[in-house]
C-alpha positions as CSV (number, residue, x, y, z in Angstrom):
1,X,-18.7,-13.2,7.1
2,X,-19.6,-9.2,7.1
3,X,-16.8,-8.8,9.9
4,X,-14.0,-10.7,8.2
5,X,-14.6,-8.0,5.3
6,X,-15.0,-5.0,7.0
7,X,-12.7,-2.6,4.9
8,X,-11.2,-0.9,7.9
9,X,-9.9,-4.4,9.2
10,X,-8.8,-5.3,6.1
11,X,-7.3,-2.0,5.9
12,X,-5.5,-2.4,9.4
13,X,-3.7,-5.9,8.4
14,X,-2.7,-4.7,4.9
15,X,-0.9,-2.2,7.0
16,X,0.7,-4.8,9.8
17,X,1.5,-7.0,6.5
18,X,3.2,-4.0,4.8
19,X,5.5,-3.5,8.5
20,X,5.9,-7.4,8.0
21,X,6.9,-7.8,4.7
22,X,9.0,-4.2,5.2
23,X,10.7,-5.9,7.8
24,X,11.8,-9.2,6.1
25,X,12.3,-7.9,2.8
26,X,15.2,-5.9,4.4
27,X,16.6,-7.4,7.0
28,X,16.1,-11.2,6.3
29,X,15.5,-11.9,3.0
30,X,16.8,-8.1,1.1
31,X,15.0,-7.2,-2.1
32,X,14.0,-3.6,-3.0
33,X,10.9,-5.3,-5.2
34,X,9.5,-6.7,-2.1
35,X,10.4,-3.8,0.3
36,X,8.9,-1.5,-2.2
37,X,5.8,-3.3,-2.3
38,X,5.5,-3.7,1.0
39,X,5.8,0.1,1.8
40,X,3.4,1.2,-1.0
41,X,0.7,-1.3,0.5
42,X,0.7,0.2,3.4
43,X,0.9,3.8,2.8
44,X,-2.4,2.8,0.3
45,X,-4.3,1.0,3.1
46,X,-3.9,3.8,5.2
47,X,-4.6,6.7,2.9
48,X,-8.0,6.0,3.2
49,X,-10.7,5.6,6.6
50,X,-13.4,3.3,5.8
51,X,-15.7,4.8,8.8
52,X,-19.2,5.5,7.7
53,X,-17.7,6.7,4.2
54,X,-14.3,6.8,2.5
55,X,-12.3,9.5,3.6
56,X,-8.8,10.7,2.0
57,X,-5.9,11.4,3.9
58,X,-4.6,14.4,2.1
59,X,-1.1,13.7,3.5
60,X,-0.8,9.6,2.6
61,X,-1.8,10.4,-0.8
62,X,1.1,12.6,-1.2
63,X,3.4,10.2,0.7
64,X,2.2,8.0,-2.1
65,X,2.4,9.9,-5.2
66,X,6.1,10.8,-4.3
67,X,6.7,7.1,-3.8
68,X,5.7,6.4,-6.6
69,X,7.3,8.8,-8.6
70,X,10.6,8.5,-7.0
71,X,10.6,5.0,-7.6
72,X,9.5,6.1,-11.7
73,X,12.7,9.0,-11.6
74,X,15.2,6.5,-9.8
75,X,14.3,3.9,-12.6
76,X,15.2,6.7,-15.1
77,X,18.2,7.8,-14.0
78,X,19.5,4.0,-13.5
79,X,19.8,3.3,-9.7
80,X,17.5,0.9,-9.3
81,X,13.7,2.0,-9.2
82,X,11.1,-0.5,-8.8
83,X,7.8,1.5,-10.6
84,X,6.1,-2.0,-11.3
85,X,6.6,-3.1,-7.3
86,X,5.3,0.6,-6.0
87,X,2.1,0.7,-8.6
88,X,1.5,-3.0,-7.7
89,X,1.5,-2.1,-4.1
90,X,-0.5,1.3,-4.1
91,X,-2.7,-0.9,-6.0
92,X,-2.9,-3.9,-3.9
93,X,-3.3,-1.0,-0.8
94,X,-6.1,1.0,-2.4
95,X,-8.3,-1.6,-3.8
96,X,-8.8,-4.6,-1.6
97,X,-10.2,-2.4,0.8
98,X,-12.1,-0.2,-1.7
99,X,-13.2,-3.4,-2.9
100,X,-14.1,-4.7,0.2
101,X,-16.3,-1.3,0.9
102,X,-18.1,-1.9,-2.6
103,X,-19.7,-5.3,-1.6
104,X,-20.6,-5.1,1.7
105,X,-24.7,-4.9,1.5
């Protein structure tokens, strides 16, 4: 069971899922919630490197603060920002892993 949760695999298919889901939600199926969601996933798995410790990737987390605050400014000015969809994803991206780190024994 300690293998299925490493946070560095988990990590690794958050990011193939966010390609995935980037992939359908705008080509197949288009919805800028979903394609938002899927993009801020994965730039949040990958922001950080589970090897012996957590490591920060300086450049992700900007990647992901200006996601997420173009998504807040494009809501603002009335084009069609998703804020909910990009916070719910840096979230999902960040924490399962983090999580994931926090109970391994």
């Amino acid at each position: 069971m300690q293998g299925r949760l490493a946070p560095d695999r988990l990590a690794r298919t958050l990011i193939y899922a966010g390609i995935a889901g980037f992939v359908w939600f705008f080509f197949f199926q288009p919805s800028h919630f979903g394609a938002t969601l899927s993009v801020t996933a994965m730039v949040g798995a990958g922001m950080v490197q589970y090897q012996p410790k957590p490591l920060v990737i300086p450049l992700y987390a900007f990647v992901l603060a200006a996601l997420v605050l173009l998504q807040f400014v494009a809501q603002a000015l009335g084009i069609g920002g998703e804020p909910t969809a990009a916070l719910l994803g840096s979230l999902l991206g960040l924490g399962l892993p983090y999580l994931s780190y926090r109970i391994r024994p």
